[in-house]
C-alpha atoms as a printed R data frame, in Angstrom:
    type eleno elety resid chain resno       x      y       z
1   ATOM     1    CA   UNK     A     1   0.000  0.000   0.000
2   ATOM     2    CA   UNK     A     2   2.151  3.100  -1.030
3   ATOM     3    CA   UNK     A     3   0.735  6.911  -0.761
4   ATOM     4    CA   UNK     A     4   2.618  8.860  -3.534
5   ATOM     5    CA   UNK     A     5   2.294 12.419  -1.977
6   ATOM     6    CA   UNK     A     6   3.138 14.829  -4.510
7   ATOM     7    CA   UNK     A     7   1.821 14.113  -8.288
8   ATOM     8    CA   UNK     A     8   1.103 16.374 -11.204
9   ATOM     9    CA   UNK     A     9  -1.783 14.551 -12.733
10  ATOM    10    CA   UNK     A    10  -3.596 17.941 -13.647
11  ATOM    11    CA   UNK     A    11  -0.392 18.689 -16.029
12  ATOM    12    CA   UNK     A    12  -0.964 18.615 -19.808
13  ATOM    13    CA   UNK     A    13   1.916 15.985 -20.473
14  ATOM    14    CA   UNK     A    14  -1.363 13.455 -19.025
15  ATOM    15    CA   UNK     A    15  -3.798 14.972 -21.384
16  ATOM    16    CA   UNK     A    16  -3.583 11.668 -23.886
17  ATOM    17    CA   UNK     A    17  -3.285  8.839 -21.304
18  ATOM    18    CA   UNK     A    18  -4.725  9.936 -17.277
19  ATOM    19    CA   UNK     A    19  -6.912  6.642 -17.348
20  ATOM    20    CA   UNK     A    20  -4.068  4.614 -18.332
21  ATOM    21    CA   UNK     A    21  -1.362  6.372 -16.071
22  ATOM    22    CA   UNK     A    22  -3.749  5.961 -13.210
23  ATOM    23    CA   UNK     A    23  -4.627  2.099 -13.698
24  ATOM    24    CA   UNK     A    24  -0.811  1.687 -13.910
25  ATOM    25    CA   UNK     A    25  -0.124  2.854 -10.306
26  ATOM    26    CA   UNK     A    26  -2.737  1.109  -8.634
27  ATOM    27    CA   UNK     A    27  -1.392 -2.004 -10.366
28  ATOM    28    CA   UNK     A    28   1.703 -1.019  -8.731
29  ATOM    29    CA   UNK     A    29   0.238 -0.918  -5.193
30  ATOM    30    CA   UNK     A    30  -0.525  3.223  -4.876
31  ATOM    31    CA   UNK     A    31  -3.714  3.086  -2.855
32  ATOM    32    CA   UNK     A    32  -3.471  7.135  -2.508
33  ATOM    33    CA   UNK     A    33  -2.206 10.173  -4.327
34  ATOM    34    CA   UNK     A    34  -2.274 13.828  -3.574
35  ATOM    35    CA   UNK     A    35  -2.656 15.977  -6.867
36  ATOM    36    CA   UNK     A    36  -1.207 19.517  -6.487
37  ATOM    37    CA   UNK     A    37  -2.621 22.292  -8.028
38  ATOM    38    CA   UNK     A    38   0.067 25.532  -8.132
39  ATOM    39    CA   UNK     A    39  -1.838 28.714  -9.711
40  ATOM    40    CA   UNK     A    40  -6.161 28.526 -10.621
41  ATOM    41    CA   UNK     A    41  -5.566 26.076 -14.094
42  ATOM    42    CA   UNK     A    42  -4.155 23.345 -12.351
43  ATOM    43    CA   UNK     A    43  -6.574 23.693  -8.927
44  ATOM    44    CA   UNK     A    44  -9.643 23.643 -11.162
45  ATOM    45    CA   UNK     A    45  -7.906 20.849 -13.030
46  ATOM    46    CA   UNK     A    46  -7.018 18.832  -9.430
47  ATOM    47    CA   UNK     A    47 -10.830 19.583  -8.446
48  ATOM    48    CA   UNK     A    48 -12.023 17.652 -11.621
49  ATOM    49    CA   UNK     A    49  -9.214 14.808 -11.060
50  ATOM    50    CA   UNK     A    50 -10.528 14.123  -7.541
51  ATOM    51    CA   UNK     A    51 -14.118 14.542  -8.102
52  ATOM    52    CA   UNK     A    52 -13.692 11.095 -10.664
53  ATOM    53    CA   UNK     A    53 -11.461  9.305  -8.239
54  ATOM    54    CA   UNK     A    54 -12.052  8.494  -4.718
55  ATOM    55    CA   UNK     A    55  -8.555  7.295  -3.748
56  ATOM    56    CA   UNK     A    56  -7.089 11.010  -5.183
57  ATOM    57    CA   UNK     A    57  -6.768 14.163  -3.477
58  ATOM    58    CA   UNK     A    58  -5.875 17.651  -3.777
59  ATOM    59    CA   UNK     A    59  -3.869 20.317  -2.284
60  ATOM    60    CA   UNK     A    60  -4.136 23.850  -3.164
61  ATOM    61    CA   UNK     A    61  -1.598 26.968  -3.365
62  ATOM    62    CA   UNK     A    62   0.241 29.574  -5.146
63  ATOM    63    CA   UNK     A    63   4.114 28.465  -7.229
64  ATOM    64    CA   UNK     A    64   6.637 30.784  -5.997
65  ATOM    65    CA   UNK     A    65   7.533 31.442  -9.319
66  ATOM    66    CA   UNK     A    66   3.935 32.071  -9.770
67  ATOM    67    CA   UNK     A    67   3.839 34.606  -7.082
68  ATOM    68    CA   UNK     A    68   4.688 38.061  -8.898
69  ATOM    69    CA   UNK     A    69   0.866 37.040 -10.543
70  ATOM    70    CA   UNK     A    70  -1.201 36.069  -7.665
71  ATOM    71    CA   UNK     A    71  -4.124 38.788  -6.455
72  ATOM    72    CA   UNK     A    72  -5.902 39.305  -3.576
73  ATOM    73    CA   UNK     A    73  -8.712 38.157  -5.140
74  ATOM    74    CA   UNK     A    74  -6.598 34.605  -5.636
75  ATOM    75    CA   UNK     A    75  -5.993 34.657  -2.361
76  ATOM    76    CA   UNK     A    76  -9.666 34.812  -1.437
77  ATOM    77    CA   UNK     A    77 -10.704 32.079  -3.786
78  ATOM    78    CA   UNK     A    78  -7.305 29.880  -2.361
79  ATOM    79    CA   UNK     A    79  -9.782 29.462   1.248
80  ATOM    80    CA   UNK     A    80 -12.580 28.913  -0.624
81  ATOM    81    CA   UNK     A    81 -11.255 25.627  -3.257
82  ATOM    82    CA   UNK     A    82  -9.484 24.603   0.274
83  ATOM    83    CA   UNK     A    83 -12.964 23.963   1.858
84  ATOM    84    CA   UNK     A    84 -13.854 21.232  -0.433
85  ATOM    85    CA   UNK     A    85 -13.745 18.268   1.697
86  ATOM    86    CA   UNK     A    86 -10.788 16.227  -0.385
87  ATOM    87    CA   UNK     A    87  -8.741 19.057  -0.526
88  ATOM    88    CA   UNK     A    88  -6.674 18.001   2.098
89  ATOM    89    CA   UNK     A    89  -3.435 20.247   2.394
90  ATOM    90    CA   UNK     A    90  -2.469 24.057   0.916
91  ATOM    91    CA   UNK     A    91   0.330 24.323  -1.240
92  ATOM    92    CA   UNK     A    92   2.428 23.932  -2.542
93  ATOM    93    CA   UNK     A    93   3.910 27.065  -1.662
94  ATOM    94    CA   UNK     A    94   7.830 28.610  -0.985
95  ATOM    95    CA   UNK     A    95  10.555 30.319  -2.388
96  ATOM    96    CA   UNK     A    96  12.107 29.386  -5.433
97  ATOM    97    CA   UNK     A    97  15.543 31.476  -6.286
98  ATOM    98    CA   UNK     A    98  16.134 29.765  -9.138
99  ATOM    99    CA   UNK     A    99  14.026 31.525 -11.595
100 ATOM   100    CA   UNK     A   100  13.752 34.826 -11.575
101 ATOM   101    CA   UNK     A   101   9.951 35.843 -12.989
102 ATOM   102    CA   UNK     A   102   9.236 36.541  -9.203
103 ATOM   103    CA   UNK     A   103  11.220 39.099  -6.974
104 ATOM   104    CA   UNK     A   104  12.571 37.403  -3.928
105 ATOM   105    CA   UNK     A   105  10.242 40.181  -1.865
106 ATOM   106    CA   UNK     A   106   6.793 39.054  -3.684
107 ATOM   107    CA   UNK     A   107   7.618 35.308  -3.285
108 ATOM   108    CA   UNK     A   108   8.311 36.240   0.373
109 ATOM   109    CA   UNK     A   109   4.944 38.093   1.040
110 ATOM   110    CA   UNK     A   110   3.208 35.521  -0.831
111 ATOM   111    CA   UNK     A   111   4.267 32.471   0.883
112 ATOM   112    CA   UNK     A   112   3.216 34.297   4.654
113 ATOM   113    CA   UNK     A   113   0.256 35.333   3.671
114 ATOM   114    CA   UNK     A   114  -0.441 31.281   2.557
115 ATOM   115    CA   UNK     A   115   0.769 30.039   6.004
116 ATOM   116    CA   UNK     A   116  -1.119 32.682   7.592
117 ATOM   117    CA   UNK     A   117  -4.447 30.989   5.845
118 ATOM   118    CA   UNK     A   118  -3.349 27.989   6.407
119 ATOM   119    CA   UNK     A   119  -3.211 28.673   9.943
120 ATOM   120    CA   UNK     A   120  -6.737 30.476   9.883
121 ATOM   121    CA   UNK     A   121  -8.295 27.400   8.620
122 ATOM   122    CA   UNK     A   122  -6.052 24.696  10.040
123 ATOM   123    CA   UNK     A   123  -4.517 22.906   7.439
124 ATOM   124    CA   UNK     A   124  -1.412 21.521   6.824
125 ATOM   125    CA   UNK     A   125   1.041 23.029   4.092
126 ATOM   126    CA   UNK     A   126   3.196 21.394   1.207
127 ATOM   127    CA   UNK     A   127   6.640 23.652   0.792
128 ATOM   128    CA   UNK     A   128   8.382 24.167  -2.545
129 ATOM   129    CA   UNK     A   129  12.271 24.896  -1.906
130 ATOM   130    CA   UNK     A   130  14.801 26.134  -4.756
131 ATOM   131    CA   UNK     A   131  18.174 27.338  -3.638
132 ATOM   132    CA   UNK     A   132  16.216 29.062  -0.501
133 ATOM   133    CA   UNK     A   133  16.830 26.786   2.186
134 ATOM   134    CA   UNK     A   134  17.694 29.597   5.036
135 ATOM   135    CA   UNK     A   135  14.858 32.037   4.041
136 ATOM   136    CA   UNK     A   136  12.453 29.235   4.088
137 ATOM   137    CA   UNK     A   137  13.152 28.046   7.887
138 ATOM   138    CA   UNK     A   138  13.338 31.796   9.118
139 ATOM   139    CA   UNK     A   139   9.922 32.190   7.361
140 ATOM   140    CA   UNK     A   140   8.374 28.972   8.567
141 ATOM   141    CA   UNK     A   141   9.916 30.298  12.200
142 ATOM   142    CA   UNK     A   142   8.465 33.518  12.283
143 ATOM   143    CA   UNK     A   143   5.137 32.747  11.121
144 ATOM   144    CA   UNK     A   144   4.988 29.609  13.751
145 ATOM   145    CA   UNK     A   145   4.044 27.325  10.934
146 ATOM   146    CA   UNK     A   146   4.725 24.790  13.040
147 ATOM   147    CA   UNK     A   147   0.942 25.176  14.226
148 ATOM   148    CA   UNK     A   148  -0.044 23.415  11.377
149 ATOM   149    CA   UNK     A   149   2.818 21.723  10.134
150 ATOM   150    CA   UNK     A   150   3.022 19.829   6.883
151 ATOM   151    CA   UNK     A   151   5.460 18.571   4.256
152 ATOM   152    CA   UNK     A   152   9.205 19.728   3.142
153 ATOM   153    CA   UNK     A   153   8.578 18.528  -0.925
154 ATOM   154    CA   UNK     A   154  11.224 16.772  -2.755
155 ATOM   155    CA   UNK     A   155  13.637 17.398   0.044
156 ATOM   156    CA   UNK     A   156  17.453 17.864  -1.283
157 ATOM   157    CA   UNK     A   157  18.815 19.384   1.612
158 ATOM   158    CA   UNK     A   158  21.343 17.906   4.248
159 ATOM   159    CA   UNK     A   159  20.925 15.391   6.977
160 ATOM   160    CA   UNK     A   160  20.928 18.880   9.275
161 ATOM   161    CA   UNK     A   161  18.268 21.282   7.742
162 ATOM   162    CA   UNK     A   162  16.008 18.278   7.922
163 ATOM   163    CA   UNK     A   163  15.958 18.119  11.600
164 ATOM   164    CA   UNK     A   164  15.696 21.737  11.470
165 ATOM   165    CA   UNK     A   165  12.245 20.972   9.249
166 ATOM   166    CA   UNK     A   166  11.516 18.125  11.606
167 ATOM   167    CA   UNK     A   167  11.428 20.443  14.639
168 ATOM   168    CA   UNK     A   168   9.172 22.520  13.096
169 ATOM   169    CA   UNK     A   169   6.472 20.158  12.906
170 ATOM   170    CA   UNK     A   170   7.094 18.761   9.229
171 ATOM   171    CA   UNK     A   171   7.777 15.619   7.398
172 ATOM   172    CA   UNK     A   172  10.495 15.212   4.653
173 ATOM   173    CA   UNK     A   173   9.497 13.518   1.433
174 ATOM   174    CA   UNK     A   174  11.523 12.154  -0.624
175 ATOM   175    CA   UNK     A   175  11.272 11.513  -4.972
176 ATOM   176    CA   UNK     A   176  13.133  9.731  -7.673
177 ATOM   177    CA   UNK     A   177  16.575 11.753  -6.169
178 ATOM   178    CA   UNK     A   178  17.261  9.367  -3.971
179 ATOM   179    CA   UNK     A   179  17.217  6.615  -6.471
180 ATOM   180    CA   UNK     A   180  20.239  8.749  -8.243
181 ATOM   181    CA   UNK     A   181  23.534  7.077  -8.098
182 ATOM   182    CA   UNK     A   182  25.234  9.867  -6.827
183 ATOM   183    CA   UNK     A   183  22.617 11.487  -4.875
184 ATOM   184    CA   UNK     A   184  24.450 11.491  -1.618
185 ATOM   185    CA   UNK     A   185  22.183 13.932   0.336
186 ATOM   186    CA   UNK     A   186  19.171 12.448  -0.222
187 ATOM   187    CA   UNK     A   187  20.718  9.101   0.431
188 ATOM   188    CA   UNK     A   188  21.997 10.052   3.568
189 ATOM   189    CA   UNK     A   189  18.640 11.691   4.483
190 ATOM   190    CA   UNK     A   190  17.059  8.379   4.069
191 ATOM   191    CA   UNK     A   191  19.147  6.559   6.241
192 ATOM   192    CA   UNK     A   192  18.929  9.279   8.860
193 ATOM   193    CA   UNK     A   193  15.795 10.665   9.041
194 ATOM   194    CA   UNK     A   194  13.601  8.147  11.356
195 ATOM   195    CA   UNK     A   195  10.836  6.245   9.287
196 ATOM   196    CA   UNK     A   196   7.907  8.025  11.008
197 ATOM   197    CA   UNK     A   197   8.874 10.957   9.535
198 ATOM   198    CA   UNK     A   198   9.497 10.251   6.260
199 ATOM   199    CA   UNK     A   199   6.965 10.102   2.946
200 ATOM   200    CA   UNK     A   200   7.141  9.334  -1.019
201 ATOM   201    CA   UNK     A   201   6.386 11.014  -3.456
202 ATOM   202    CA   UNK     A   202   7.330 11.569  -7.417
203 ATOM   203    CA   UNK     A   203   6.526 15.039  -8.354
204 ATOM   204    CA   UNK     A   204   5.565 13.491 -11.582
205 ATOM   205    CA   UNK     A   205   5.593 14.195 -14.464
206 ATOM   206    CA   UNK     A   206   9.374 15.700 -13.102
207 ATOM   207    CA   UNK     A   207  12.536 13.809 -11.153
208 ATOM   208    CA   UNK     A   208  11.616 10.138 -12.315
209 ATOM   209    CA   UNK     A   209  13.638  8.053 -10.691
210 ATOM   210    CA   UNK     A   210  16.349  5.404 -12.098
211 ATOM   211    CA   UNK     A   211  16.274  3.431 -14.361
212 ATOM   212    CA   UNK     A   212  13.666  6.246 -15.849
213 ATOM   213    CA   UNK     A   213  15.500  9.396 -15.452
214 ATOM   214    CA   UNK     A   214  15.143 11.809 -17.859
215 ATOM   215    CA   UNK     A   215  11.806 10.618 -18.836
216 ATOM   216    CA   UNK     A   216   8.254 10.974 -17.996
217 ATOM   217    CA   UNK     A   217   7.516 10.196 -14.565
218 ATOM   218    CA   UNK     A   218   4.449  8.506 -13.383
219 ATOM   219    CA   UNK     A   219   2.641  7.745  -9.909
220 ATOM   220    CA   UNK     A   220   3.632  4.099 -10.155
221 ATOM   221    CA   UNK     A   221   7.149  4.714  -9.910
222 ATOM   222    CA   UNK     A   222   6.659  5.545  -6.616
223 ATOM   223    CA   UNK     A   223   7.348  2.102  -6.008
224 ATOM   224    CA   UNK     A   224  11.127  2.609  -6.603
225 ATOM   225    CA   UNK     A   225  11.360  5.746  -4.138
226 ATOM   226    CA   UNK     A   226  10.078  3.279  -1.657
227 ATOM   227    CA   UNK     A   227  12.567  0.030  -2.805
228 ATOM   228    CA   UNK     A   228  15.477  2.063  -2.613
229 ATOM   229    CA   UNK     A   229  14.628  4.015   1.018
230 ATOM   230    CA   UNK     A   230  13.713  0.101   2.289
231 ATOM   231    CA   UNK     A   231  17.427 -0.900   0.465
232 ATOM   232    CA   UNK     A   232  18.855  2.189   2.313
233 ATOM   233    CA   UNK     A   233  17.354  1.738   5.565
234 ATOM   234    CA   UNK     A   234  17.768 -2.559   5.713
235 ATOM   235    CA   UNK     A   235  14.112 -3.040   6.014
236 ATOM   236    CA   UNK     A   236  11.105 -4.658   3.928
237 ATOM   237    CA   UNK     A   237   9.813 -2.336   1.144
238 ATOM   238    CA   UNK     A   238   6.105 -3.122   3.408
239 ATOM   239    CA   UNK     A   239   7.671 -1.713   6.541
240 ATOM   240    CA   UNK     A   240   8.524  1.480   4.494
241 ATOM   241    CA   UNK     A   241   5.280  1.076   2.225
242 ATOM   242    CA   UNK     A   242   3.307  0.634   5.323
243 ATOM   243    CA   UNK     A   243   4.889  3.607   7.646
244 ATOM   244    CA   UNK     A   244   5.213  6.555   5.240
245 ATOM   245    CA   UNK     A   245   1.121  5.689   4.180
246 ATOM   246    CA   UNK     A   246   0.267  5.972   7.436
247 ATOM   247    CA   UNK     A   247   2.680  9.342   7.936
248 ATOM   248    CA   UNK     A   248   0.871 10.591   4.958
249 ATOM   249    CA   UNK     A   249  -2.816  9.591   6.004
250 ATOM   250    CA   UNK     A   250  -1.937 11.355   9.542
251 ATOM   251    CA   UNK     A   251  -0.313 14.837   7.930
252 ATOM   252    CA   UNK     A   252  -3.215 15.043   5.374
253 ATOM   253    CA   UNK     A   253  -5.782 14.063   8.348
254 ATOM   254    CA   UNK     A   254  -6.954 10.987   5.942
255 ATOM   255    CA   UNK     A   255  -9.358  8.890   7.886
């Protein structure tokens, strides 16, 4: 039973083959998915992905990269999507230095007032991080996210900022990275970050993991993440299958 955590269903690369893509990770044992939706096309594409699915849900936010666009208005309509009831998390949300479309001073303001609603309606959050580590933490410090907590995405920091994240009330999830040969942070992550506070995820249609790097990525290959965290860790791929589905059912407030 795996829980991929972070998919892109709602992207166009699906457009041709959703059905197909879908069938092809429940074959491969994913019994739950999160779609994230980033700016209003792919929310109101999550919302129609969940509404045909009952074992898919949704989280809702603003892309960094994104934020230079986002309104008030956006904001407003962010609380509203979030109160469908399998909309389960906000985000994702951040900084992402990286690009550049956003000033580092809109991304900032954007991503407090998100934790700020999150707080207001109690819900956990989903963080984006590009080359923004420190800024992130002091942000997620002075806002006392850690009253709702939530999820550090595709984590590729160090062994250290991730106890940082783990003190403030989040879990570290980890994608198709890990499965890199010479992904040493994320491999030492896995081995030292304790199982109960550790998810999956692919990010797909991004970061597939070996051997499928460079390609499409898909929910199943979730499966992989899992194999090579259980390989890491010197435990059963159902211990870790098991453990981060039941992280991810308690962070998303899954019954």
């Amino acid at each position: 039973m795996l829980f991929d955590t972070h998919v892109h269903l709602n992207d166009d690369q699906y457009a041709e083959d959703l059905e197909d893509t879908i069938a092809r990770a429940k074959n491969a044992g994913v019994e739950y998915m999160v779609v994230v939706g980033f700016d209003r096309k792919t929310i109101q594409r999550a919302l129609e992905i969940i509404s045909e699915h009952e074992f898919i849900y949704a989280s809702v936010g603003w892309h960094p990269v994104d934020a230079i666009d986002m309104t008030e208005e956006d904001l407003i309509w962010l609380e509203e999507v979030a109160a469908h009831p399998k909309v389960v998390a906000l985000g994702e949300m951040g900084l992402d230095y990286h690009w550049d479309k956003s000033p580092k001073e809109i991304q900032k303001d954007v991503f407090r007032k998100q934790i700020r609603l999150a707080k207001k309606i109690n819900m956990p959050i989903i963080i984006h991080n590009r080359d923004a580590t420190q800024d992130i933490i002091q942000i997620l410090q002075e806002e006392h996210a850690e009253e709702v907590g939530g999820i550090m995405h595709c984590f590729s920091g160090s062994a250290e900022v991730a106890k940082q994240c783990m003190d403030l009330n989040f879990y570290i999830s980890l994608g198709g990275p890990v499965t890199f040969k010479n992904a040493k942070k994320p491999k030492e992550v896995a081995i030292q970050v304790p199982l109960d506070r550790l998810l999956i995820e692919t990010d797909c249609p991004y970061l597939a993991p070996h051997p499928y790097r460079g390609k499409r990525n898909e929910p199943s290959y979730v499966r992989l993440v899992a194999e090579q965290i259980a390989d890491l860790k010197g435990i059963s791929l159902e211990e870790v299958a098991l453990i981060t589905t039941a992280n991810a059912k308690k962070v998303f407030g899954i019954d």
